[in-house]
C-alpha positions as CSV (number, residue, x, y, z in Angstrom):
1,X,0.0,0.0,0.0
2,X,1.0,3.4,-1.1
3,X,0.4,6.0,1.3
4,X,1.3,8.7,-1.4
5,X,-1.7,7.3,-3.1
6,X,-4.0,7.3,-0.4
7,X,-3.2,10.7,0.3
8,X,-3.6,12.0,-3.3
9,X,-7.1,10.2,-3.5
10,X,-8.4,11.9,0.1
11,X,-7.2,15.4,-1.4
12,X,-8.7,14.3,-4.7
13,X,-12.2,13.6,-2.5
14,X,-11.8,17.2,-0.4
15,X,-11.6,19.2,-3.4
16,X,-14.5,17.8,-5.0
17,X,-16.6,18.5,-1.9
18,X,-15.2,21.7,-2.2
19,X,-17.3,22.2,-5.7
20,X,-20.2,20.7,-3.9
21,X,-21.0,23.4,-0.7
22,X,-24.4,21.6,-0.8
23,X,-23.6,18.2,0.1
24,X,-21.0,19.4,2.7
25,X,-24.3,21.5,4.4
26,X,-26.1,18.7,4.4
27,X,-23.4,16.1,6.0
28,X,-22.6,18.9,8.9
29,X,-26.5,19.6,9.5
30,X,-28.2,16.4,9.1
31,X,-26.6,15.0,12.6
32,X,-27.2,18.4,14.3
33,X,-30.5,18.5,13.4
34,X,-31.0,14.4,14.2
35,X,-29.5,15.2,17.7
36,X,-31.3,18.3,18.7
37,X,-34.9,16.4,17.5
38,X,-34.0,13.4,19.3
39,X,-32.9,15.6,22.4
40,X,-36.1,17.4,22.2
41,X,-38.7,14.6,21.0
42,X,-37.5,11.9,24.1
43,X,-35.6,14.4,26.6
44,X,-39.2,15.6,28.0
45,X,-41.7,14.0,30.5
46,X,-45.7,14.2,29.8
47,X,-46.1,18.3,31.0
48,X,-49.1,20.5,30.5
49,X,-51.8,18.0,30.6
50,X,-55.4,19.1,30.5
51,X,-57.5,18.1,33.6
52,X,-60.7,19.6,34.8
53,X,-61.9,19.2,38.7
54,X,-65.1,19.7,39.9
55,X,-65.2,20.0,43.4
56,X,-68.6,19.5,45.2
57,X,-66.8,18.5,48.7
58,X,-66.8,21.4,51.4
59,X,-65.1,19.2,53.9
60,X,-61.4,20.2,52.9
61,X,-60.3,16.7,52.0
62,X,-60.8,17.1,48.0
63,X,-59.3,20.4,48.2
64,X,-56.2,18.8,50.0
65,X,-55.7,16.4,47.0
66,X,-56.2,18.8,44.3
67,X,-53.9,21.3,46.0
68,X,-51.1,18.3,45.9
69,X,-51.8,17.5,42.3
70,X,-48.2,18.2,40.0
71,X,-48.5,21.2,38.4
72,X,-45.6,20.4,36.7
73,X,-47.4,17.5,34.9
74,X,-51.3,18.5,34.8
75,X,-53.1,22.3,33.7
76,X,-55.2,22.4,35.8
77,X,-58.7,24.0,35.7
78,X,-62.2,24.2,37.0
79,X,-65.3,23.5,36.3
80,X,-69.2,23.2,38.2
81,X,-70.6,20.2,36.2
82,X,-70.1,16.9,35.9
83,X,-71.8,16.1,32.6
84,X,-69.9,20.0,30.8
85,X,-66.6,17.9,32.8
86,X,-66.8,14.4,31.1
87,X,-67.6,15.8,27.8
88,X,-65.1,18.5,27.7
89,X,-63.1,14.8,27.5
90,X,-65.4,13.2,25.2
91,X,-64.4,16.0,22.8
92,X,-61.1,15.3,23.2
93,X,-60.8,19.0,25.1
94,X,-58.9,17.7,28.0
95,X,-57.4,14.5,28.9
96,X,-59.0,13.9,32.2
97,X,-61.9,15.0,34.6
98,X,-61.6,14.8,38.5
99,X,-64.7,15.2,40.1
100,X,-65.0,14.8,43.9
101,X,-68.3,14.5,45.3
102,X,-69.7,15.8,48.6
103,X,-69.0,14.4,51.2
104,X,-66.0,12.7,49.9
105,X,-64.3,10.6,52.7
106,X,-60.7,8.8,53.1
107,X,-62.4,5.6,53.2
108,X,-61.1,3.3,50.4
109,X,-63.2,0.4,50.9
110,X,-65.6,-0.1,48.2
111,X,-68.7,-0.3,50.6
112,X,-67.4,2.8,52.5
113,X,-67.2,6.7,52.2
114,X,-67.1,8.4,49.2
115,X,-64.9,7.9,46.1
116,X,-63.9,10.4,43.8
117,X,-64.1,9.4,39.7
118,X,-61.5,10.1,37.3
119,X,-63.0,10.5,34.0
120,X,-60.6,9.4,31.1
121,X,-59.4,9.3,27.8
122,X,-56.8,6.6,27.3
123,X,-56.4,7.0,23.8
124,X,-53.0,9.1,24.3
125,X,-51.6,5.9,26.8
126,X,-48.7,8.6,28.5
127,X,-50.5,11.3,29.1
128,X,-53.3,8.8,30.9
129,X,-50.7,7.7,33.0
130,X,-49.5,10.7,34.0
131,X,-52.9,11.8,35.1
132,X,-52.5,8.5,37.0
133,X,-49.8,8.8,38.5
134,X,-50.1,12.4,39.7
135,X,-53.8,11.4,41.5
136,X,-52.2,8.5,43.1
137,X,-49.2,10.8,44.1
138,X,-51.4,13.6,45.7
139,X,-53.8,11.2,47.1
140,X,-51.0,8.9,49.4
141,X,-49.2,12.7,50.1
142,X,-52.7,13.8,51.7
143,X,-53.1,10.2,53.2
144,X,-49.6,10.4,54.6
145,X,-50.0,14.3,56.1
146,X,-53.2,13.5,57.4
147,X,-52.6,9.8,59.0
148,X,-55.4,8.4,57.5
149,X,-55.8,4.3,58.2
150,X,-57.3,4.1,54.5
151,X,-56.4,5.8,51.3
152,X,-58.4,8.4,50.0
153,X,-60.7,6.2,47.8
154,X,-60.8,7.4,43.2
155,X,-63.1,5.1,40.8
156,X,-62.1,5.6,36.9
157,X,-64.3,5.9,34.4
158,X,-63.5,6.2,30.7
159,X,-64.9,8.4,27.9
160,X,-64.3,5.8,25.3
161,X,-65.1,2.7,26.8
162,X,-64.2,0.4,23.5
163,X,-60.7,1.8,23.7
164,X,-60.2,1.5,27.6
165,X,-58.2,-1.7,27.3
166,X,-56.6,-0.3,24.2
167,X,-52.6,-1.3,23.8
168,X,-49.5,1.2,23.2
169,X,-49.7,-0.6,19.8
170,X,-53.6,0.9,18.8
171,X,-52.1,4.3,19.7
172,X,-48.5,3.4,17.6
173,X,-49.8,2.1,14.6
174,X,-51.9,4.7,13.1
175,X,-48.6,6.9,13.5
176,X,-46.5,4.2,11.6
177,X,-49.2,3.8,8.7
178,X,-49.4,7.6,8.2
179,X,-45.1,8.0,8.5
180,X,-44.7,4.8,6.2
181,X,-46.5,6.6,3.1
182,X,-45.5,10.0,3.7
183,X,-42.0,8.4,3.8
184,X,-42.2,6.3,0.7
185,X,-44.6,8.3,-1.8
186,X,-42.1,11.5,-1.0
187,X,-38.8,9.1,-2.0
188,X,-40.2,7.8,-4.4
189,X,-41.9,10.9,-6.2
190,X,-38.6,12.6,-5.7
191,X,-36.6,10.0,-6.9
192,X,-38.7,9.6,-10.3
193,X,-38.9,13.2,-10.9
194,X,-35.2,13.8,-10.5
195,X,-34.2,10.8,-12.5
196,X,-37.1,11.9,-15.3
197,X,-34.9,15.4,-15.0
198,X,-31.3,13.6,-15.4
199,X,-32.6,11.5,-18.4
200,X,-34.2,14.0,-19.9
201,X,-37.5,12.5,-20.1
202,X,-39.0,15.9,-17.9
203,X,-37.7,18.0,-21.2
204,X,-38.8,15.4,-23.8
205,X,-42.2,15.6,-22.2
206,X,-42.1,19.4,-21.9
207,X,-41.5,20.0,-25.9
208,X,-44.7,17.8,-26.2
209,X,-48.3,20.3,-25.4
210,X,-48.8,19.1,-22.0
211,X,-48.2,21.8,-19.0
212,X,-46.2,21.7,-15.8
213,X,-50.0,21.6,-14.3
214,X,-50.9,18.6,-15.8
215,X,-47.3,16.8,-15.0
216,X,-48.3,17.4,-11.2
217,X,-51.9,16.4,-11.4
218,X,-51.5,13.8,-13.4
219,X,-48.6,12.2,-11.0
220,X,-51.0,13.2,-8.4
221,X,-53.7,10.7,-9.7
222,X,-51.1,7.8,-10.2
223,X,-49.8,8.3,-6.6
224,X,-53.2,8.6,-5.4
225,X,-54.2,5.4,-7.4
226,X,-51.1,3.5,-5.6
227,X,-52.0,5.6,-1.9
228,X,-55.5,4.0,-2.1
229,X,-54.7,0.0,-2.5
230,X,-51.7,1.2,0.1
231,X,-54.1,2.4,2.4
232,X,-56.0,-0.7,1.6
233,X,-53.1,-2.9,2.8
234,X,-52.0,-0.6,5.5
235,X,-55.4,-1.5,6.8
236,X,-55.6,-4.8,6.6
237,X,-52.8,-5.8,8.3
238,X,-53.5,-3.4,11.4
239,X,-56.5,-5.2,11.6
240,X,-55.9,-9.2,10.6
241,X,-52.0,-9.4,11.9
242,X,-52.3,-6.6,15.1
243,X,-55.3,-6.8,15.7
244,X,-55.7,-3.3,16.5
245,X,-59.1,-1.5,17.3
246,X,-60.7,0.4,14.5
247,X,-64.0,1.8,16.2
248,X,-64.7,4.2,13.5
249,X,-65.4,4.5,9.7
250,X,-62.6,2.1,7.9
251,X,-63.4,4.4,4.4
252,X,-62.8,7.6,6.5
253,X,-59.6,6.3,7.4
254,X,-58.4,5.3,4.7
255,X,-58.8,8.8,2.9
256,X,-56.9,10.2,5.4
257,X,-54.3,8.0,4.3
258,X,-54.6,8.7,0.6
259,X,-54.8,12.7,1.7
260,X,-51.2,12.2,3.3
261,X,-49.9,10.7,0.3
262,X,-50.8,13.0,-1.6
263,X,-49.3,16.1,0.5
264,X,-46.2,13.5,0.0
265,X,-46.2,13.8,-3.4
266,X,-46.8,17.0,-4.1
267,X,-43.6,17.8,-1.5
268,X,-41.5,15.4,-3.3
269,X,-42.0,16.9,-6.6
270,X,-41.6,20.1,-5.0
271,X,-38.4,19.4,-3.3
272,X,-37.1,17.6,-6.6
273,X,-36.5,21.3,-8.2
274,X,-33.8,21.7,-5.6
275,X,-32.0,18.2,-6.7
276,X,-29.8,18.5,-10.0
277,X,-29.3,14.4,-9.4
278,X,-30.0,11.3,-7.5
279,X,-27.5,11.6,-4.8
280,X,-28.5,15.3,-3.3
281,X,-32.4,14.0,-3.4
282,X,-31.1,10.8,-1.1
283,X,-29.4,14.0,1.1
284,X,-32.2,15.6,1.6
285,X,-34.3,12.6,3.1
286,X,-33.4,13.3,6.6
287,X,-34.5,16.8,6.6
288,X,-37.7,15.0,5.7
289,X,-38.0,11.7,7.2
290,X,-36.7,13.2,11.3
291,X,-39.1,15.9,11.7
292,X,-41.9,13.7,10.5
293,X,-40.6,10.6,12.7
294,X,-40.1,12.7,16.1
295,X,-42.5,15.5,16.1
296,X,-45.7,14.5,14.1
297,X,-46.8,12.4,17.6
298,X,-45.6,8.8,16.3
299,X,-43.7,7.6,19.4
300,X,-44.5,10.6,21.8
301,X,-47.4,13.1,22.6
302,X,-47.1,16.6,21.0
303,X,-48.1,17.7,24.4
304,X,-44.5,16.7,25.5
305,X,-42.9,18.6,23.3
306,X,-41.4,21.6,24.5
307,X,-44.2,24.9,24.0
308,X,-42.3,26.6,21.2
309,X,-41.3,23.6,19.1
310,X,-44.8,21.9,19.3
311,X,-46.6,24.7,16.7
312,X,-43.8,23.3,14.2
313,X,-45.5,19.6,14.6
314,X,-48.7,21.2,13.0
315,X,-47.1,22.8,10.3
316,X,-46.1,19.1,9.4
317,X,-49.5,17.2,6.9
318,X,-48.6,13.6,9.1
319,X,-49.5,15.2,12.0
320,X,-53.0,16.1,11.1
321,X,-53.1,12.4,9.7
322,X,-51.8,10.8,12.5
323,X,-54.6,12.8,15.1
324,X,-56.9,11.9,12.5
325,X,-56.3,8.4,12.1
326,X,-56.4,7.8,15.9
327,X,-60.0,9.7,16.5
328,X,-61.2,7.4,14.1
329,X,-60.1,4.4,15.1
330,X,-59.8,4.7,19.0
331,X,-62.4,7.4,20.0
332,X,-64.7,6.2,17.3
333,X,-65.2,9.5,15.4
334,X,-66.9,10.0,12.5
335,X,-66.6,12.9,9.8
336,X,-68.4,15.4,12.1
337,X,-65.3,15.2,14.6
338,X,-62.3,15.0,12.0
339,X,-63.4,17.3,9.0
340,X,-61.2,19.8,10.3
341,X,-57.9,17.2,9.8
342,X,-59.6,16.0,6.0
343,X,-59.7,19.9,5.5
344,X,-56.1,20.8,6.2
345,X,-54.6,17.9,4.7
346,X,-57.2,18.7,1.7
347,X,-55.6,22.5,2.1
348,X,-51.8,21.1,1.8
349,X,-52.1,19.2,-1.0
350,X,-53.7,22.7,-2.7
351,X,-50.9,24.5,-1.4
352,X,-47.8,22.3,-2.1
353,X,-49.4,21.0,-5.3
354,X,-49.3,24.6,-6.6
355,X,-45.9,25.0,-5.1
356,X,-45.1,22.1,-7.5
357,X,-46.4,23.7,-10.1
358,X,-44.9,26.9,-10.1
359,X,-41.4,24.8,-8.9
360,X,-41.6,23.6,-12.6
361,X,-42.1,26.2,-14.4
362,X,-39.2,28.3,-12.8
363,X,-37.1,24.9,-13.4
364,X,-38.0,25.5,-17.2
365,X,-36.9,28.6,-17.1
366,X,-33.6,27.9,-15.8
């Protein structure tokens, strides 16, 4: 071995990164930016959780335990009824309702005193069992000061009863199905359109009389042809290999699904401007794929994210899927509940498709 030669082939590699600033960005900033999203995504505990208390006790004892409760962990507010409580959480408003009736004793027995009732959505499993844990916290610290012989007594009660056994993996797989074809229709939409680009088959088509409108449109259709027997599949094996819990409209879900492929498409072919070949549109997967996989609620809450990065995850189509996905199939919901999520990811693919759009016609006039 040569080390002459080894040495004239690393300065040989140098200088040609030297002509290429781009890739050299993206080699220095991709790990950064994996780091600091990792750091943030998994670095933080369940915070800010919404609870409601109604307190109809005037003996002191309910006020001792909500006075205990973590503010750290749970927001905290009030409210006078029960029913406005539990369906402030049936809305998905709040997380949890505490309500403490009067008369509420330390007693813990099931045929004595008083119990309060915690009033539940489980859909998000980590922010439930914060809740949980911070009313079993305050209750043994008021137990403790006061030297009671029993614990102070809490029933739970859940807004979404078909869901109240529901596993991490009902919440984790709606998440994957969304991530899995925003990651694969963006790759593969930017990889065809760049290799169409490098081939010349984009400027062969472009002498012919069809516009850059109808080249997005009509890859649109193709990709939303392929989303829909993806969905499809996606679906089935939730169901028949995980067995997960679909309580809602299948069809509703499922255009979710083809709505975030197409916002993936439209981004790929929107991104593909910026890539003269192959190996910068494999560079700028990251800047993609991390965002998406850490902040869109995949693996952690939103709510856990820290205040100022979680308006980013909404700025991001999968998240609005993701949310969407899981009404449907854990709280049940039907299109009255989750038009809002079809109309944003309906009012992405509007907006990046004409960003696509006008992407190609400035690329023809380059």
């Amino acid at each position: 071995m040569n080390g002459a030669r080894v040495l004239a082939v690393t300065a040989k590699t140098l200088r040609g990164l030297r002509h290429d600033p781009r890739t050299v960005a993206l080699m220095l900033l991709a790990p950064i930016m994996a780091m600091l999203i990792f750091g943030f995504a998994f670095g933080n505990e369940a915070h800010d959780v919404k609870v409601l208390v109604v307190n109809h006790d005037n003996g002191g004892l309910a006020q001792s335990v909500i006075d205990r409760l973590d503010r750290s962990k749970l927001h905290v507010e009030t409210a006078t009824s029960d029913e406005a409580a539990r369906q402030a959480v049936r809305d998905g408003k709040q997380t949890a309702a505490l309500i403490f009736p009067a008369g509420f004793t330390p007693t813990g027995g099931p045929s004595g005193g008083k119990h309060a009732e915690v009033f539940l959505d489980t859909t998000e499993s980590q922010l439930a069992a914060a809740v949980g844990k911070a009313v079993a916290d305050a209750a043994q610290q008021v137990a403790k000061d006061r030297g009671l012989a029993a614990p102070v007594g809490f029933d739970n009660a859940y807004a979404y009863p078909g869901a109240k056994d529901a596993r991490f993996i009902d919440s984790f797989v709606p998440g994957i199905m969304a991530f899995a074809v925003t990651l694969f229709t963006t790759l593969l939409t930017l990889l065809a359109f760049v290799n169409e680009r490098v081939s010349g088959t984009l400027d062969r088509l472009r002498v012919t009389p069809v516009t850059e409108a109808e080249i997005v449109l009509g890859y649109e259709l193709a990709f939303g042809i392929i989303a829909t027997v993806q969905g499809i599949l996606l679906l089935s094996v939730a169901i028949l290999v995980y067995h997960v819990l679909v309580l809602g409209p299948v069809v509703l879900a499922g255009l979710l699904i083809v709505l975030a492929a197409i916002d993936a498409q439209a981004i790929g072919i929107l991104i593909s401007a910026a890539a003269q070949r192959e190996g910068q549109a494999v560079q700028m997967i990251p800047f993609i794929v991390l965002p998406v996989f850490l902040l869109a609620g995949i693996f952690v809450p939103i709510q856990t994210l820290p205040a100022w990065l979680q308006p980013v995850s909404y700025v991001l189509p999968p998240t609005w899927a993701i949310e969407g996905l899981r009404d449907i199939m854990l709280r049940g919901w039907g299109l009255e509940h989750v038009w809002l999520h079809v109309a944003v990811l309906a009012g992405f693919a509007l907006v990046f498709t004409t960003l696509a759009i006008l992407g190609l016609r400035r690329s023809r006039s380059a």
